[in-house]
C-alpha positions in Angstrom: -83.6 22.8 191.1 -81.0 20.5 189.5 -78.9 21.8 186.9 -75.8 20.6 184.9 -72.7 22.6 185.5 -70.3 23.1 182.1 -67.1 24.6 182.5 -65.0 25.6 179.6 -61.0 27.0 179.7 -61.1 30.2 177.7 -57.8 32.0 175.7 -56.0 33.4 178.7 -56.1 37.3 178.9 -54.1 39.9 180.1 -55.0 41.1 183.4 -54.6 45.1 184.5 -51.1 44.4 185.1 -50.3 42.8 181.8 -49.9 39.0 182.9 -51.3 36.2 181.6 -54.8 35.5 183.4 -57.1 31.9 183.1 -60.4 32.4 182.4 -63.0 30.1 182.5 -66.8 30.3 181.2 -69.3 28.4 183.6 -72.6 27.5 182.4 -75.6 26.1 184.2 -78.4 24.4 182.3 -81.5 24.4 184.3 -84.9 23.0 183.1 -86.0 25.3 180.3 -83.2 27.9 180.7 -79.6 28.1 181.1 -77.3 31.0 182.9 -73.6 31.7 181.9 -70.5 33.4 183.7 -66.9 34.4 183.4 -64.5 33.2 186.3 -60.7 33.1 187.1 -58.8 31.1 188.1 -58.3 32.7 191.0 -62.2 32.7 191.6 -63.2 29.1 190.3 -62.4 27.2 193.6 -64.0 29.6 195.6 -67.2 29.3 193.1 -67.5 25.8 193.1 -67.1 24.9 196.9 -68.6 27.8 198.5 -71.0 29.4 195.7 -72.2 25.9 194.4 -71.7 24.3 197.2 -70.1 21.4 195.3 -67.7 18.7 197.6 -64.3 19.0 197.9 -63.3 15.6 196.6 -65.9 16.8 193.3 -64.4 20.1 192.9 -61.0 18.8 192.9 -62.0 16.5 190.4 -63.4 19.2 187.8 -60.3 21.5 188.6 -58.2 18.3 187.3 -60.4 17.4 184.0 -59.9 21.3 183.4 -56.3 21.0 183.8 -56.2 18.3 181.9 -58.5 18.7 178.7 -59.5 22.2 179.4 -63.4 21.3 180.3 -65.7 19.4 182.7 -69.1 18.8 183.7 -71.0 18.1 187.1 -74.1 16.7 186.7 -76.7 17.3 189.5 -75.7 21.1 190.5 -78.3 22.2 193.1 -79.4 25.8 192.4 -82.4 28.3 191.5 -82.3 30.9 189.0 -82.3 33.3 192.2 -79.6 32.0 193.4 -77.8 32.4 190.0 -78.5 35.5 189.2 -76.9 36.7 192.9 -73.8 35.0 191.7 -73.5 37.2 189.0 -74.8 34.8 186.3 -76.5 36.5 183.6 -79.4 34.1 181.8 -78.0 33.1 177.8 -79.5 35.4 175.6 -81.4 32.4 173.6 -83.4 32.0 176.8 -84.9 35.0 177.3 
């Protein structure tokens, strides 16, 4: 199923040791439902290339629009609502 992936830079938080962490929200719209997560980032490479699958040249391109204006989209994300629920994506409470 084809999805569209939004990524949004949240406030940065403290992590256990007390320094300043990046978070980022991911979202996935899918066809009548959409699924949501909170990444690093520390863990947003490793999510879009090997979790999403995403290219290389693709990811690096939504890691600079993030860097730059702090969001980014990718259009045409290939995943099931299986799939993201083993990723640790929770469905958006106004889908359920």
């Amino acid at each position: 199923m084809l999805g569209t992936l939004h990524i949004f830079r949240l406030d940065d938080l403290p992590d256990k040791y007390g320094k300043s962490e990046i978070q980022y929200q991911v979202s996935i719209g899918l066809t009548g439902t959409s699924f949501i997560r909170t990444v690093s980032d520390a863990e947003l490479t490793h999510f879009l290339r090997s979790d999403l699958a995403i290219a290389d040249d693709q990811a690096l391109s939504t890691i600079a629009s993030l860097n730059s204006s702090g969001r980014a989209t990718v259009a045409d994300v290939e995943i099931s609502e299986n799939k993201a629920s083993e990723l640790g994506m929770e469905q958006e409470p106004s889908d359920v």
